[in-house]
C-alpha positions in Angstrom: -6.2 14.2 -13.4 -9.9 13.0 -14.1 -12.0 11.3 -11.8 -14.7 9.3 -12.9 -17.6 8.5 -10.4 -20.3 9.5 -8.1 -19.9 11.5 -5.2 -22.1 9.4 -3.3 -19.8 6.7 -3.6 -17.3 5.8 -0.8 -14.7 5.0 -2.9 -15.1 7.7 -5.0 -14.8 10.1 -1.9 -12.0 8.3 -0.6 -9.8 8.8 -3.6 -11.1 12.3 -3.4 -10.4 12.7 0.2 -6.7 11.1 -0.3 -6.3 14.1 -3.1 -7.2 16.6 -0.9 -4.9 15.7 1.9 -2.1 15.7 -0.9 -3.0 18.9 -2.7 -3.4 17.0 -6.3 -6.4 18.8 -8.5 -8.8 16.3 -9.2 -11.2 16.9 -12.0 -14.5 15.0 -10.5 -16.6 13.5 -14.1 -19.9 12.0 -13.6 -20.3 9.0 -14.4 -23.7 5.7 -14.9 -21.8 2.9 -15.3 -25.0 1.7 -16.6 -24.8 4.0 -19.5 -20.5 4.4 -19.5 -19.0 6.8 -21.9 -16.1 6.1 -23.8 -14.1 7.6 -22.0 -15.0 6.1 -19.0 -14.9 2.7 -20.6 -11.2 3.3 -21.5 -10.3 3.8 -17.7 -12.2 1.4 -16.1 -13.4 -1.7 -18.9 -15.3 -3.3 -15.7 -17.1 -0.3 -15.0 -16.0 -0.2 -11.4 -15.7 3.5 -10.4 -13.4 4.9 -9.2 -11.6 5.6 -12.8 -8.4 7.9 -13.1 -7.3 9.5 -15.9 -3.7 11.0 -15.4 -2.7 11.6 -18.9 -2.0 8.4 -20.9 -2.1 6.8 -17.4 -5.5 5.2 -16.6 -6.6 3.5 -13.4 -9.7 2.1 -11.7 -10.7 0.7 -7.6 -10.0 3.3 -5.0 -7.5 1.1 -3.1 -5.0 1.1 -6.7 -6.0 4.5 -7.3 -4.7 5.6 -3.4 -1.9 3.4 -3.9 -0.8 5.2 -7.2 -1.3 8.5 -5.2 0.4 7.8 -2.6 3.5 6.6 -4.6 3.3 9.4 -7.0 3.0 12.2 -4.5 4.2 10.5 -0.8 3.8 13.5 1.2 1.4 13.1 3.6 1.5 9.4 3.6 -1.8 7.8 3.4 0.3 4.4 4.1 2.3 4.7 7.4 6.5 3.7 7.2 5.6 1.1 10.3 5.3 -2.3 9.0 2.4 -3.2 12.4 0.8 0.2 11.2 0.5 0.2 7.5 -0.6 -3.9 8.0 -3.6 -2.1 10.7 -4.2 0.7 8.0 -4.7 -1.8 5.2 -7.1 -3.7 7.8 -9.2 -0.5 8.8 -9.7 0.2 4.8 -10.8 -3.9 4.2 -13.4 -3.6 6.8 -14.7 -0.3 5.6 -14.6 -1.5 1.7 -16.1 -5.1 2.3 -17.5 -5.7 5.7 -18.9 -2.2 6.2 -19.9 -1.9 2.4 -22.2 -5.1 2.1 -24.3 -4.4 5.2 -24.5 -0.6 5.1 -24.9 -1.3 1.2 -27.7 -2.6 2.2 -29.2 0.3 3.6 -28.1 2.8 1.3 -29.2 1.0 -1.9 -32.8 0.5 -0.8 -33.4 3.9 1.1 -31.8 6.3 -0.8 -30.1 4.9 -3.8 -33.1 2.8 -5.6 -36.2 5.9 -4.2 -34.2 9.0 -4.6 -31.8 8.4 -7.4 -32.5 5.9 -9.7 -36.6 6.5 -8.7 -37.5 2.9 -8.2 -38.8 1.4 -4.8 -36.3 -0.2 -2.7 -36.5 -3.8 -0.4 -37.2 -2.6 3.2 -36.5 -6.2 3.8 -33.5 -6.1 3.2 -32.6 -2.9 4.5 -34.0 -3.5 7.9 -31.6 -6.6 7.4 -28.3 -4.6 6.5 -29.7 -2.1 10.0 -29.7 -5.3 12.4 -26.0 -6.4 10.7 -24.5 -2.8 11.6 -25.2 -3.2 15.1 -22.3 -5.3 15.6 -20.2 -4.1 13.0 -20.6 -0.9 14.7 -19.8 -2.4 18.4 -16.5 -3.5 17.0 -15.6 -0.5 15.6 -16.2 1.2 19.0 -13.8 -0.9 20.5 -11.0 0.3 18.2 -12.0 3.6 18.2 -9.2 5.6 19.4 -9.9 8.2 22.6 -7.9 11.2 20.7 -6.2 11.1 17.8 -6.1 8.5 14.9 -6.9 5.2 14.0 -2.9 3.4 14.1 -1.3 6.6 15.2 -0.9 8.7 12.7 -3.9 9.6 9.9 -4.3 7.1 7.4 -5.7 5.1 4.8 -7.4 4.0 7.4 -9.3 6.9 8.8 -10.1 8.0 5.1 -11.6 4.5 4.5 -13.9 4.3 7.5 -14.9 7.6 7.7 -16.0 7.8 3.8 -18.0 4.9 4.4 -19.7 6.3 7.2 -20.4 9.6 5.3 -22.2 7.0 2.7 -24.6 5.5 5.5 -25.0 9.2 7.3 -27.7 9.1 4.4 -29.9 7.2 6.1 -29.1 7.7 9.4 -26.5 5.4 10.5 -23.5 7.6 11.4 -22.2 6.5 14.8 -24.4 8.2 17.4 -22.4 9.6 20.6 -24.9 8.5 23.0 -24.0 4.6 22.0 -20.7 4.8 20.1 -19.1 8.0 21.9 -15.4 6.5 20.5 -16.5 6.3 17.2 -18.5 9.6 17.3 -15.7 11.4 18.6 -13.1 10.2 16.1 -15.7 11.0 13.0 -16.1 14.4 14.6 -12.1 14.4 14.3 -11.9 13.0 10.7 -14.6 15.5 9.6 -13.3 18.6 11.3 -9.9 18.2 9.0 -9.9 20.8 6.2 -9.7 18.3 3.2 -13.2 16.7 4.5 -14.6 20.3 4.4 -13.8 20.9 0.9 -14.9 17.5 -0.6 -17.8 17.3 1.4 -19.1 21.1 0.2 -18.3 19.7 -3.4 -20.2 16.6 -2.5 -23.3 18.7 -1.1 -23.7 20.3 -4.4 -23.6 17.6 -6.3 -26.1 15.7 -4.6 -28.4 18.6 -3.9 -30.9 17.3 -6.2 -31.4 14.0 -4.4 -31.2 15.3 -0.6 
């Protein structure tokens, strides 16, 4: 299977983090969707990334792409059997993919996407705006933050989700701090201490090395 993306990207590392937990070989394939490739054209025509290539099997958004996975290859399940626990799964993965994304988006996009990768200055503007609309975002999060374990019982969709988005805004600084979000900083310590983080994020540190 090819994966076509940027290893900044949550979504990208979600689908990569959802592999790992199943075993599948991913082949990662950077990708500008500014400049697309062919190739990359013919998976995703809207040049969102994610993209998969499985074969003569193309795919592109991380949600589809997990869902493919997970119904290709169900064990572990990413999507819980319990109807109340896959419905909270699908929830935690929402809220990381739109209500997380567009403020920490924000952020990321004008302090480290637009100066260190793309080498144009970014709106501190509206960074400081996207900082001041994580507060709460954050607050809520604390308040589902579990005290051990996972996010609707057993690890999810969910905990990928969230978790890759906060690896996206530890970029500039906003991973949940334990003095203020002890919940959240205790579950992300949980998430990241699983051995399919460890391998995507040492893949992920090499990649990016030129812009850290």
């Amino acid at each position: 299977m090819k994966l076509f993306g940027f290893p900044l990207s949550p979504f990208v590392r979600k689908v990569s983090l959802v592999a790992a937990e199943k075993g599948i070989a991913m082949e990662p394939v950077a990708v500008n969707p500014r400049n697309p490739s062919p190739e990359f054209m013919a998976a995703s025509p809207f040049r969102k990334i994610p993209a998969l290539q499985d074969g003569d099997f193309s795919l592109s958004d991380s949600t589809a792409i997990v869902t493919y996975l997970d119904a290709l290859h169900p064990a572990p399940a990413m999507l819980p059997g319990d109807a109340r626990a896959q419905g909270r799964a699908i929830w935690f993965e929402e809220f990381a993919d739109t209500i997380m994304a567009a403020s920490g988006g924000k952020v990321v996009f004008n302090r480290f996407v637009a100066p260190k990768v793309i080498g144009m200055p970014g709106d501190e503007e509206v960074a400081a705006a996207g900082v001041a609309e994580m507060g709460p975002i954050m607050d809520y999060f604390e308040t589902q933050a579990p005290a051990e374990g996972w996010l609707v019982g057993e690890f999810s969709i969910g905990d990928i989700s969230v978790a890759s988005m906060l690896r996206t805004l530890g970029y500039v600084g906003l991973e949940p701090d334990a003095a203020t979000h002890p919940r959240s900083a205790a579950w992300y310590g949980r998430v990241k201490a699983r051995a399919a983080w460890a391998s995507v994020a040492e893949a992920e540190a090499k990649a990016l090395t030129p812009f850290v």
